[in-house]
Residue, then its C-alpha position, 0 to 999 in steps of 0.5 A: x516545475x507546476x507546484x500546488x498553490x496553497x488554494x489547491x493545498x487548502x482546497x484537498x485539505x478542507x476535502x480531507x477535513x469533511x469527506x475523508x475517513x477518520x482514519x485518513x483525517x487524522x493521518x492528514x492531521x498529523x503529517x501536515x498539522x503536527x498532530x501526535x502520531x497516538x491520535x491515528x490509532x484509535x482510528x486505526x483500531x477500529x478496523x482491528x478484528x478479535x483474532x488481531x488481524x485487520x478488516x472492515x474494508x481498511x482496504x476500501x475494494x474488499x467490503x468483507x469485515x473479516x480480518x484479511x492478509x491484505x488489510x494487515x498489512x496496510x495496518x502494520x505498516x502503519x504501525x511500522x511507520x509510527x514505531x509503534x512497539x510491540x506490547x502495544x495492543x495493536x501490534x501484538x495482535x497483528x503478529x498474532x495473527x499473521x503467525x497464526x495465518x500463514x500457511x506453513x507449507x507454501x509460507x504465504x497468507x491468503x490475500x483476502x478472507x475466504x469468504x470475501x465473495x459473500x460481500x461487495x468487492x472489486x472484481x480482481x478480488x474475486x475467486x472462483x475455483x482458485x482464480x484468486x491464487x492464479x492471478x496473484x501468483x499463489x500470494x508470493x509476493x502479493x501480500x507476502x513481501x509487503x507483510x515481511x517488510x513490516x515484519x522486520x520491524x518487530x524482527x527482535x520478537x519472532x523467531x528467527x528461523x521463520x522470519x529466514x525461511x519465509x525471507x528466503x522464498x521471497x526473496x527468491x520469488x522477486x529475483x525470478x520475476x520479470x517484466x511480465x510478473x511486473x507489469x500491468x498496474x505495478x502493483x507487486x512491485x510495490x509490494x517487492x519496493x517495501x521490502x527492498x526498503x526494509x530496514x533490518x533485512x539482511x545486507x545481502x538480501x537487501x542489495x539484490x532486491x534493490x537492484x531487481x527492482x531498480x531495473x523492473x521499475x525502469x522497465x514497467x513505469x508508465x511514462x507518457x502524462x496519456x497513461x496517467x489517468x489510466x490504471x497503470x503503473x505511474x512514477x509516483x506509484x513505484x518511487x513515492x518519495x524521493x527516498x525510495x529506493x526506484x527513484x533514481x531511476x525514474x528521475x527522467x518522469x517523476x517531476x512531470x507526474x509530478x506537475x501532472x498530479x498538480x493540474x489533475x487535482x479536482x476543483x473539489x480539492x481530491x485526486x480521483x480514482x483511475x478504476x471502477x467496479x462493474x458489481x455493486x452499484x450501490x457500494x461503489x460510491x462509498x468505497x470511491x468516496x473512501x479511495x478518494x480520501x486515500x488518493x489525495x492524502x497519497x498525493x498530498x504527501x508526494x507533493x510534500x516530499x518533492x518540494x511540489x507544494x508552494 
């Protein structure tokens, strides 16, 4: 075990406190400084739009300020995190917005706005001639299960019977994906581990997703320290916290992804992205500016969650 020095632990501090968002800076405040949890939302608030959803690059790779299936979710999520109740601002508006955005015949949101291609953006946002549905499986489970498990949360103010269907197609999308819909950066499985670990979805729904996902984990995450500063799908990625539910399985790699995130801290105190855009040579600096921010609030809290920080 390498654990982070508090010289490191001060260093991505003071990095958060001066080059973070304020979003960011306030989530570090309140997670490592005892800050009240209400001091995270009206920073959070400033990426809600009028029609509820969330957007102004919340997600740092998709610049379009219009609200997004993608941004909601990390927004809610949030909320979740926070037990934010319903008659909050905040939330209602998020619900409002994904009831009214969800398409009711696939029973899936669009990921990014229509017209995210008129604004800087990573190139696998991107869609041409529905390139975009292509490459994320029509929405299926990339923003969909995501979504659904934060839905959840607030389970008691939808109806019922939407919050079925939409389960039940989910559900049945992760059960039929394999190793191959999995792979790559891991990143749908991300999104099938948040709901696994939903709290109020239905037993039995639970304990197949759970071991699904256990054994896709097992089978996807990228377990050589060579891979790490690659995209790709890490340890810490797929079981962040000793609490998740893929990280029995991982036992043999999580603690040297671990040590690895210890000795690949930037003397400047931040963990740095392992992606790059080709376009927008000029937006880029400032969304991998804000991704490091996120990335070492993400470390941060891995290494708190472990025992990995002195």
């Amino acid at each position: 075990m390498n654990k982070l020095s508090q010289t490191q632990f001060n260093r991505a501090a003071a990095y958060l406190h001066n080059q973070a968002r304020p979003l960011e800076r306030a989530l570090f405040e309140h997670y490592f400084e005892g800050q009240p949890a209400e001091r995270v939302l009206p920073h959070l608030a400033a990426y809600q739009n009028p029609d509820g959803g969330f957007g102004k690059a919340l997600e740092p790779d998709m610049r379009a300020p219009a609200s997004s299936a993608l941004a909601t979710e990390n927004g809610l999520r949030l909320l979740t995190e926070f037990e934010v109740p319903t008659d909050h601002p905040l939330v209602r508006g998020a619900l409002a917005y994904l009831q009214d955005t969800l398409d009711d015949r696939a029973l899936t949101w669009r990921v990014v706005p229509p017209d995210a291609n008129d604004y800087p953006h990573a190139p696998w946002w991107h869609d041409a001639d529905g390139s975009l549905e292509r490459t994320f499986g029509d929405f299926r489970i990339i923003p969909r299960a995501g979504i659904l498990a934060a839905l959840y949360a607030y389970q008691a103010n939808l109806a019922e019977d939407w919050l079925d269907r939409i389960t039940a197609d989910t559900t049945g999308q992760i059960l039929a994906c394999g190793v191959d819909g999995f792979g790559g950066g891991g990143d749908a499985l991300v999104y099938a581990r948040r709901l696994a670990e939903a709290p109020g979805l239905p037993p039995e729904e639970q304990e197949r997703l759970v071991a699904h996902v256990r054994a896709m984990a097992a089978a996807v995450v990228a377990r050589q320290p060579e891979q790490w500063s690659q995209y790709c799908a890490p340890p810490l990625k797929l079981a962040p916290v000793p609490q998740s539910v893929t990280a029995p399985v991982l036992q043999d790699c999580l603690p040297a992804h671990l040590d690895y995130l210890v000795a690949h801290q930037d003397p400047q105190g931040f963990w740095d992205v392992t992606w790059a855009w080709g376009d927008y040579p000029q937006v880029w600096p400032t969304a991998r500016q804000e991704w490091r921010g996120v990335l070492t609030l993400d470390a941060l809290l891995s290494l708190q969650a472990f025992g990995w920080i002195q």
